[in-house]
VOPAGU-2260 file (C-alpha; in pm, 1 decimal, decimal comma):
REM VOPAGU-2260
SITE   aa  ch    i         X         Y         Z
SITE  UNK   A    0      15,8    5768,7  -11617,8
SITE  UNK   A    1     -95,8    5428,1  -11497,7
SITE  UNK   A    2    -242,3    5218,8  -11792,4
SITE  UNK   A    3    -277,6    4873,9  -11638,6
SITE  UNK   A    4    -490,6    4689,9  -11884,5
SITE  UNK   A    5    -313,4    4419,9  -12029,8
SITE  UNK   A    6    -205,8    4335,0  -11693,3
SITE  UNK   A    7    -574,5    4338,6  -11574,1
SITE  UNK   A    8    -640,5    4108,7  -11826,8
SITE  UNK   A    9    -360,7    3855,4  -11679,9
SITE  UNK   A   10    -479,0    3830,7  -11309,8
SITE  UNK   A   11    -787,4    3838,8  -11088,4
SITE  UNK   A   12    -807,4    4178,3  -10939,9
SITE  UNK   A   13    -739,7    4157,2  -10546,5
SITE  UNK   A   14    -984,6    4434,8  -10423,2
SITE  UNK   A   15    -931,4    4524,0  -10071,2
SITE  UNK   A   16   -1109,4    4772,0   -9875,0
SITE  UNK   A   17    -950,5    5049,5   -9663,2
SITE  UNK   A   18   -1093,7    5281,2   -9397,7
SITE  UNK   A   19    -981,6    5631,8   -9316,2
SITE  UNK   A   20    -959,7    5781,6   -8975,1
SITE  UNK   A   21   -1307,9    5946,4   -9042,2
SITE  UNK   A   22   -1478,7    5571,9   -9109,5
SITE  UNK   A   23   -1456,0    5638,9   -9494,4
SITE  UNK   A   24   -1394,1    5314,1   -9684,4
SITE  UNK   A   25   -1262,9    5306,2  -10020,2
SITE  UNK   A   26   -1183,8    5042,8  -10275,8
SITE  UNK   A   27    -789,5    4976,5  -10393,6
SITE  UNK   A   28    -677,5    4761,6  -10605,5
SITE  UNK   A   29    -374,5    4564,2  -10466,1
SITE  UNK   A   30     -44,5    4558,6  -10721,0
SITE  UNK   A   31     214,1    4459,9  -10530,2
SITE  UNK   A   32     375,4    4430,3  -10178,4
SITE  UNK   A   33     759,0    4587,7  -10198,9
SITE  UNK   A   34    1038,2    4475,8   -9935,9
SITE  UNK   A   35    1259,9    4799,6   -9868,2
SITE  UNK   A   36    1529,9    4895,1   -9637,0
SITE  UNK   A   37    1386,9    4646,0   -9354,5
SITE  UNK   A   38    1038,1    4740,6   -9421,2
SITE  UNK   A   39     740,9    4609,6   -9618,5
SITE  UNK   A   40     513,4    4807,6   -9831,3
SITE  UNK   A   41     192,7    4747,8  -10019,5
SITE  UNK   A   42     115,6    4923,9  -10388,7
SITE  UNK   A   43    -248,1    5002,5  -10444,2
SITE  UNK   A   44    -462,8    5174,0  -10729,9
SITE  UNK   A   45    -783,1    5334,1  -10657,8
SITE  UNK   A   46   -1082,8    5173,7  -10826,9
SITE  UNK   A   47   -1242,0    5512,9  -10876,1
SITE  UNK   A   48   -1187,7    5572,4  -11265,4
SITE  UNK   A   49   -1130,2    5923,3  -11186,5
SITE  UNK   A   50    -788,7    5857,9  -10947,5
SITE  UNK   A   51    -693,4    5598,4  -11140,6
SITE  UNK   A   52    -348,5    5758,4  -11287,0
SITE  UNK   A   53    -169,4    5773,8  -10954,4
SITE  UNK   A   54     -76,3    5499,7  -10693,0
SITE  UNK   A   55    -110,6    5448,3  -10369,9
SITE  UNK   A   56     198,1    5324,1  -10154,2
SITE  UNK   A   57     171,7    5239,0   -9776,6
SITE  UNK   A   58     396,4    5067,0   -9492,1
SITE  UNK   A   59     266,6    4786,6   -9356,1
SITE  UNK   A   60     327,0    4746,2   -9016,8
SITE  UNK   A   61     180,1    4381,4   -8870,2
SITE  UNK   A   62      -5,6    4442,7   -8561,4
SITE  UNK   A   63     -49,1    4060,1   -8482,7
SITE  UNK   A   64     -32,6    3736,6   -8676,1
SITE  UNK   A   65    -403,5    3856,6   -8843,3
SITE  UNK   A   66    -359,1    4205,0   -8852,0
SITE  UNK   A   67    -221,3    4490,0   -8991,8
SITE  UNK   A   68    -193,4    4866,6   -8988,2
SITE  UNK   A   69    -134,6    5054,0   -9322,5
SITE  UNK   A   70      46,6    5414,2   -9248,1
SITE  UNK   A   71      97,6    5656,1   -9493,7
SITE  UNK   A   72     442,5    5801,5   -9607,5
SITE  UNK   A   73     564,3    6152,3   -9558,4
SITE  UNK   A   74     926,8    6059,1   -9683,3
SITE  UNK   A   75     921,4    6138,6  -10048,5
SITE  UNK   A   76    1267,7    5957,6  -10102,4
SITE  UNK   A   77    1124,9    5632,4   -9992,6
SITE  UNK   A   78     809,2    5719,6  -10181,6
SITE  UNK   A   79    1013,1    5759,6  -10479,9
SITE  UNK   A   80    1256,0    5421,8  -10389,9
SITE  UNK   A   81     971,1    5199,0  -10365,7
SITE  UNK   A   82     731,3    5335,9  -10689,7
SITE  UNK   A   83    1082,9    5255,4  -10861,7
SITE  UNK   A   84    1129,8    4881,0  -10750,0
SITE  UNK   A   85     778,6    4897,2  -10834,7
SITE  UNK   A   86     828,5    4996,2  -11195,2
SITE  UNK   A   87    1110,9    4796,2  -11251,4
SITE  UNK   A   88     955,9    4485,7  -11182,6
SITE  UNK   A   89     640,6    4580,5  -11379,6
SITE  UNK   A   90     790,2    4821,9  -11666,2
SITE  UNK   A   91     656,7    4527,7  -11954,8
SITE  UNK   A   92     349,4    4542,5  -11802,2
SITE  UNK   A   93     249,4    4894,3  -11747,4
SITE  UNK   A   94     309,1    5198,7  -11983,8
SITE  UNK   A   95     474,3    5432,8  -11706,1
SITE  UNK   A   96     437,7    5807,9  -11824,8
């Protein structure tokens, strides 16, 4: 379990907006961007209060100097490498359960 409010209560929330393949938008908060093994990867937590115990993690892949393309990841050891950089460099400011 995710419990992120103390940190809430140190930053701004960065909301950003992403759209399925279907046109569905939904609302993540942005945690963190994560460098690993040559690629970059963004950390998100849905806004809905009902998802919010899990993250999200995605590869960013820049399409241009503007854009970029958020993919999902099947690879559950680079799932798992990333969530841990992750909670490493936040483990005094979330209780990880």
């Amino acid at each position: 379990m995710l419990n992120n409010e103390d940190f809430a209560e140190e930053y701004e929330a960065e909301i950003i907006t992403l759209e399925d393949d279907l046109g569905n938008e939904k609302d993540f908060e942005f945690l963190d961007t994560v460098e690993y093994d040559g690629d970059e990867y963004i950390v998100l937590l849905p806004v809905e209060e009902d998802e919010q115990n899990e993250v999200m993690i995605l590869r960013v892949d820049s399409l241009d100097d503007q854009d970029e393309l958020y993919s999902g990841i099947d690879d559950e050891e680079i799932l798992q490498a990333v969530f841990d950089i992750f909670k490493d460099r936040y483990k005094d400011d979330f209780d990880f359960e």
